[in-house]
N, C-alpha and C positions, 0 to 999 in steps of 0.2 A: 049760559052753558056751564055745566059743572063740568069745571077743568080738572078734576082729576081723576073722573071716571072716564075720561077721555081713553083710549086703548092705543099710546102714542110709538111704544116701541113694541110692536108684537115680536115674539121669535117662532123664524118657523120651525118645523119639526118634521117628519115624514107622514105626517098623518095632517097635515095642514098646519094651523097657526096658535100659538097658544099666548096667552098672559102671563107675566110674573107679578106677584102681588105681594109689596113688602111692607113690614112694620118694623120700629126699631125702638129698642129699649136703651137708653143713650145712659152710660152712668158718670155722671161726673163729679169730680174733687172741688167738693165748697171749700172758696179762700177762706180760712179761718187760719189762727196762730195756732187753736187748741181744738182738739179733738168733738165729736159730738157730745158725748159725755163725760167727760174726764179733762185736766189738766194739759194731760200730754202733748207735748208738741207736736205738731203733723208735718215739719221741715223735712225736705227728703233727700234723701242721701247718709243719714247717720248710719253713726256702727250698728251693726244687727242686735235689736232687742233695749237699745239707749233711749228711746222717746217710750215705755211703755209705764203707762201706771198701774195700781191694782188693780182699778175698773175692767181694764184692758186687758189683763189676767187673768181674768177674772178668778181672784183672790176671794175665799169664801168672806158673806157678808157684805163685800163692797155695791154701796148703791150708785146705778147711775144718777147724771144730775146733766141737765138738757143746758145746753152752750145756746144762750141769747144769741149771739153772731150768728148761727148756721142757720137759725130761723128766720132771721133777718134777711138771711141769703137768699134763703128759699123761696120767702116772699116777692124778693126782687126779682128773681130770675123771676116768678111764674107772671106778674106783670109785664116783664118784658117779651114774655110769649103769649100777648092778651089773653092770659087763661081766669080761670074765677079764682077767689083767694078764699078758701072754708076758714070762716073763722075758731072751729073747735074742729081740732084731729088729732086722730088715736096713734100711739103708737103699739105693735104684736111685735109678739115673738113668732121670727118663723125659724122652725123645727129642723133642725138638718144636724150631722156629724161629721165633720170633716178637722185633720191635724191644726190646718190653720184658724180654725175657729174656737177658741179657749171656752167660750160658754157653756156650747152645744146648741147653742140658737144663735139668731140672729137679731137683733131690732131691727125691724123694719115697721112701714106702714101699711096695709091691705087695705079695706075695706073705707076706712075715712082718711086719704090722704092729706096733707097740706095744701095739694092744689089740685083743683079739676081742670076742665077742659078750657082747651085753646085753640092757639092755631100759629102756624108762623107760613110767612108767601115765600115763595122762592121763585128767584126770575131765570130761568135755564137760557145757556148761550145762544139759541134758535129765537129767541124775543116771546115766547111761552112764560105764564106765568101758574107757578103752581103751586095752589095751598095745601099744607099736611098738618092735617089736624093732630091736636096735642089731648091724648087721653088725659091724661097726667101727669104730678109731679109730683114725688116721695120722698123725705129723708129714710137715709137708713144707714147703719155702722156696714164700713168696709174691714175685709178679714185679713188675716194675716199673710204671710207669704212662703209658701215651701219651697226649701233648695233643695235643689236634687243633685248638684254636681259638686258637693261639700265633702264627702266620702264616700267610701267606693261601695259601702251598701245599706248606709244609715242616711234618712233625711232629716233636714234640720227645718227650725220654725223660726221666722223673724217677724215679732209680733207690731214692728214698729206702726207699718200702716194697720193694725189693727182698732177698730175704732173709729179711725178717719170716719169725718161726714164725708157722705155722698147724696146726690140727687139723684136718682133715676127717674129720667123725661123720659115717659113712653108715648110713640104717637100712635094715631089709626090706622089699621094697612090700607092707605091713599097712595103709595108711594108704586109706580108702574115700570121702571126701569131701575138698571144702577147709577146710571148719568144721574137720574131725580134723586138717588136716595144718599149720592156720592155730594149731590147741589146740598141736599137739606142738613145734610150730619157738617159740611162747610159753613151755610148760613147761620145753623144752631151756635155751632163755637166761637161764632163771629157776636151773634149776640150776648152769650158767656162773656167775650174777654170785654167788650163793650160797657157790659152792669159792673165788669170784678168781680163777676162769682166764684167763676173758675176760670184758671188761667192757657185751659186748652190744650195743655203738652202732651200730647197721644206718645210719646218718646217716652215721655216719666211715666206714662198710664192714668196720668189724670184725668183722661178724657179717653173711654171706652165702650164700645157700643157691641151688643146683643141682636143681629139681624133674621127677622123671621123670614122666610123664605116659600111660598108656594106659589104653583103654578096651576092656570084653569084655561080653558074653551073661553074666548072673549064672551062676557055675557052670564056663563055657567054661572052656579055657585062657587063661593072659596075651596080652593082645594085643603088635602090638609099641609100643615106648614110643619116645616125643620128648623132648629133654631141654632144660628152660628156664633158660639160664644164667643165674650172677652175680644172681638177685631180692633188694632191699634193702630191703624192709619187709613185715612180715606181713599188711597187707593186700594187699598186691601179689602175695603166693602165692596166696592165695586167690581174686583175679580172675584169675590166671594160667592156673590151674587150671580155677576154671569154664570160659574161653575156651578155651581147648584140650582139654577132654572133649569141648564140644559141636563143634569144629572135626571131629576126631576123627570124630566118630560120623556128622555130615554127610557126611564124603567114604565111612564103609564104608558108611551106607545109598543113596550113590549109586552105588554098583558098583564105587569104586576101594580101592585097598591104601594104607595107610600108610606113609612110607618113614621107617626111623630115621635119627633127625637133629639138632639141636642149634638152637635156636631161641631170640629174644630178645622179652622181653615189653616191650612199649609202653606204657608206663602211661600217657600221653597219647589215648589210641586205647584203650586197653583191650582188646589184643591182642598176640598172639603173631604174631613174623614168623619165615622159614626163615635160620638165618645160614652153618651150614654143614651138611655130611654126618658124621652122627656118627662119630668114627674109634673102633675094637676097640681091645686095648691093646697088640696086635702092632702095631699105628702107631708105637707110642710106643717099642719097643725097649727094651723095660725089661732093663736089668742092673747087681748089684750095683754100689756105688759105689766104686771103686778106693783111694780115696783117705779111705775110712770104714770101721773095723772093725766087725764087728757089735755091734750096742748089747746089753750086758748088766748085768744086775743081780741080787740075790738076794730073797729072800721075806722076811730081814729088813725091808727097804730098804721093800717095799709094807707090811708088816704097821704098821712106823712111821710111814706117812703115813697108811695107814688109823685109826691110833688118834689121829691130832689133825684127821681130820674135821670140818669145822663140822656143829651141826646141819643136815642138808637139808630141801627143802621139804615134802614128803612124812610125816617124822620129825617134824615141825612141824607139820602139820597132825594128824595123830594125836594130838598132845600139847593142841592147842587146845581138840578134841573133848574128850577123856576127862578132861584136868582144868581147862578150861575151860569146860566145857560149853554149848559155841559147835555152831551146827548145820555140818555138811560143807558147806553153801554157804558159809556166815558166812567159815570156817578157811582155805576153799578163795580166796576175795576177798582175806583178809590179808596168805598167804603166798606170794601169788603176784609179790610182789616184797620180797626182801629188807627195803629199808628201811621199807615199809608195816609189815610185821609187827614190825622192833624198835620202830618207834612205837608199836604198840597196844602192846605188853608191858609199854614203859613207862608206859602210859598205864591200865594194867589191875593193877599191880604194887600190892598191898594193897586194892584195889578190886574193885567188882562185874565182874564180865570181861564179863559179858552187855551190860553197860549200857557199858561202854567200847569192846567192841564195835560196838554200834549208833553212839554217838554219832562213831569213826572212819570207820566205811562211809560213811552217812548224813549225815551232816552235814559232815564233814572232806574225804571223797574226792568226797563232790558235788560241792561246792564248790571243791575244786578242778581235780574235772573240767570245771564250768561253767566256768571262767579258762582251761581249758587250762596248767595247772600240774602237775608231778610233784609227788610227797611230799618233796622236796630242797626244793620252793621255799616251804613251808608257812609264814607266815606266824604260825601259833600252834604253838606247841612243845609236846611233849605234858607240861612240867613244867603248863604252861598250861591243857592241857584236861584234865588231871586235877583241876586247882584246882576248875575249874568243876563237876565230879563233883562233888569234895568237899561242895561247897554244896548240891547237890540234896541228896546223903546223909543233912546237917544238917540239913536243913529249911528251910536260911538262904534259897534261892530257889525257884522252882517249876519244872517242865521247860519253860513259856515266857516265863517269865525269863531264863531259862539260854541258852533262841536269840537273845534279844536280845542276854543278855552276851556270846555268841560271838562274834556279829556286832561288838562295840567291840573285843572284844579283835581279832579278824579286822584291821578298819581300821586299828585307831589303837596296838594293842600295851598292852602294860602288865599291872600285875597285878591276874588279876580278883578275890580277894578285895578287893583297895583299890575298883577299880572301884565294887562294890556299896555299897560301908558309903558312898564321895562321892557318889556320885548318887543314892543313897536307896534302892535296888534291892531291898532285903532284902523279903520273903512277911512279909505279916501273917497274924501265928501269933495276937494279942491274940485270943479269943474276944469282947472286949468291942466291938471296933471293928468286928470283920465287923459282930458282931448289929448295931449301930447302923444299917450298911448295909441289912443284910437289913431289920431292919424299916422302915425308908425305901419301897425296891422295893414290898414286901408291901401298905402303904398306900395308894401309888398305884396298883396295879392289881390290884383287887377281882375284876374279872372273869377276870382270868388264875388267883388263888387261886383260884375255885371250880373254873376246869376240871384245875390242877393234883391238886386233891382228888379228881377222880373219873379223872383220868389220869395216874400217877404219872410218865408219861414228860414230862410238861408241864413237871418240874421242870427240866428243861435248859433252858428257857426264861430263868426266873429266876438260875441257875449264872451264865449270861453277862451278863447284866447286872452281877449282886456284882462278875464277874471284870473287867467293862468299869470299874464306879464304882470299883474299886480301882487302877484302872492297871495290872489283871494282876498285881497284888502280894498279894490272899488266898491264904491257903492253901487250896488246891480243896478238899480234905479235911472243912475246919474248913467251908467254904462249904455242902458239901453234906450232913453234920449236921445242921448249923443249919437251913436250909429245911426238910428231912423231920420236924423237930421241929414247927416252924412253922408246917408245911401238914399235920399229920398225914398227911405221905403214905408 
């Protein structure tokens, strides 16, 4: 079955039911130290106009000169979205006027990009899996940046990101919902931070995506498409989207046509407004670059970066499953960000995986999803929450012991072996001291023993009590022995 012409999330409309068909142009900021063409540094956050050289100025006479790194990048990335690698591509100029652009063009690539076609899977929360094809992958100089709230009626220009390489990954309109298109723009940056190409920060703008937009009759031809510039954050595509299917769908079922066009999404409003008329790419006058030879390399050159690959996420999920044996959600939650998953590894490294597992999802990423905290800001290190493992494993605590010692080492830090042995912590294993308890409970309440005796489930009853008069310090095990002895139940 091709799963992605599957028709998974229809919306209805007053005229019946209709499709959303979306494609996305993703641009992102290649790690490099220096620019595509030039020296300058691409650090972000300097004084306005401090990282620019003449290239970037473009100061009369200054030639570009192509950054080995960004290529290298490039290559990487499109391996890791199984795409083809062209070993000869061209770089154009494409044609446009705009303040932030010091040229009057653009470098970019059209016609023979750096990389063709791919694909990357995406596994959606429902256990669906869904592939979106990757048209291609392009270097090309990103522009400069206009302020507008500088003076009260002049704008200013800060050329720093000017220059910066960028990739723009555009994929196929495969994409059927904003759930699939909010999964895929997630999985794509997940493999970005995974290579180091780019480091994903939709915050800085480093990671910015172009979403096409239309809507058709399940089945129909493509409608025509709107396209929603510059969106910086993945829930933003996703409201983007929604608003503009149903936009969409309201003006065909009131009798009028769609005009293609180029639109900016309000995330204040939670809407889409019209910015301009979409231009073809005859606007833009693309022709090679005069002043760039075509980029070429051998199959040596990709076969060697292919073989120092990091593991991908993918690759790593696979591995969690089959020798970890973690379910496809469990593998699917780990690895879906780099650092999460070396966490668990080492937190799973001679240990139960299942149990290190759980106690990372659950207890570790709760927690600090309740803070609103990434895995960077973790306050327990997983030499830490393995310790804690270890104790369950020995018997030395019980697994609600273990949420309390999380919780100390959480606050206050330190090491939770020491933890336990100073504040008493340790599970009573003694069979002599439970019994003491147990037969305590059992003597005061005669009537709860009879109906334990004729309902064996009554013994949970009793369980919480031992576990309350111990301070939660029995071992449940030894607790729950000992009563079914007790109560003949």
């Amino acid at each position: 079955m091709n799963v992605q012409n599957k028709p998974s999330k229809l919306i209805k409309g007053a005229t019946g039911e209709w499709e959303v068909v979306v494609g996305m142009e993703v641009h992102a900021q290649v790690t490099s130290n220096a620019k595509l063409f030039s020296g300058a540094s691409t650090e972000f956050g300097g004084e306005p106009n401090s990282h620019v050289s003449l290239v970037d100025a473009a100061m009369p006479g200054m030639l570009p000169v192509i950054n080995e790194e960004c290529v290298r990048q490039a290559v990487r990335t499109g391996l890791g979205l199984n795409a083809r690698i062209n070993l000869r591509s061209v770089f154009d100029r494409k044609n446009y006027f705009y303040p932030d652009l010091p040229q009057g063009y653009q470098i970019s690539q059209y016609k023979q990009p750096i990389v063709g076609e791919g694909e990357v899977s995406v596994a959606m929360p429902d256990g669906e899996t869904v592939t979106v094809g990757i048209e291609r992958l392009h270097l090309e100089q990103d522009a400069g940046k206009s302020l507008h709230d500088q003076h009260p009626n002049m704008s200013a220009i800060d050329l720093n990101r000017s220059g910066v390489a960028l990739m723009e990954i555009v994929s196929k309109p495969d994409i059927r919902s904003s759930e699939q298109a909010k999964a895929f723009l997630s999985k794509l940056r997940s493999i970005l931070r995974y290579l180091g190409t780019c480091d994903g920060d939709m915050e800085k703008g480093s990671l910015r995506a172009d979403v096409n937009v239309s809507v058709r009759k399940p089945g129909a031809p493509l409608g025509t498409r709107c396209e929603i510039k510059n969106v910086n954050s993945i829930r933003f595509v996703g409201q983007a989207i929604e608003h503009e299917a149903r936009r969409q769908i309201e003006i065909i079922e009131d009798g009028g046509t769609i005009d293609q066009e180029t639109r900016l999404f309000d995330p204040n409003k939670g809407e889409t407004r019209s910015m301009r008329s979409k231009e073809e790419a005859h606007d833009y006058r693309y022709f090679p670059d005069p002043d760039l030879l075509p980029l070429e390399f051998d199959q040596a050159y990709v076969d060697g970066l292919k073989q120092h690959l990091p593991e991908l996420p993918d690759q790593k999920r696979a591995r969690f499953v089959s020798e970890h044996g973690l379910s496809a959600y469990d593998a699917d939650v780990l690895v879906a960000e780099k650092a999460l998953a070396d966490y668990y590894e080492a937190v799973a490294r001679g240990r139960d995986a299942k149990l290190a597992a759980n106690w990372v999802i659950n207890e570790l990423t709760g927690r600090l999803n309740k803070e609103g905290k990434g895995i960077e800001d973790t306050p327990v290190d997983a030499k830490q929450l393995g310790a804690v493992l270890d104790l369950i494993g020995e018997g030395v605590i019980s697994g609600k012991i273990a949420k309390d010692l999380f919780e100390i080492v959480w606050s206050e830090g330190g090491d939770p072996r020491a933890i336990v042995e100073q504040r008493g912590m340790k599970q009573v294993t003694d069979t002599g001291a439970i019994e003491k308890i147990v037969d305590d409970i059992v003597a005061k309440n005669p009537d709860k023993v009879a109906d334990a005796k004729s309902n064996p489930k009554a013994i949970g009853w009793f369980v919480g009590q031992v576990m309350k008069a111990s301070g939660g310090k029995a071992n449940p095990q030894a607790v729950n022995d000992l009563l079914k002895k007790k109560l003949g139940a």
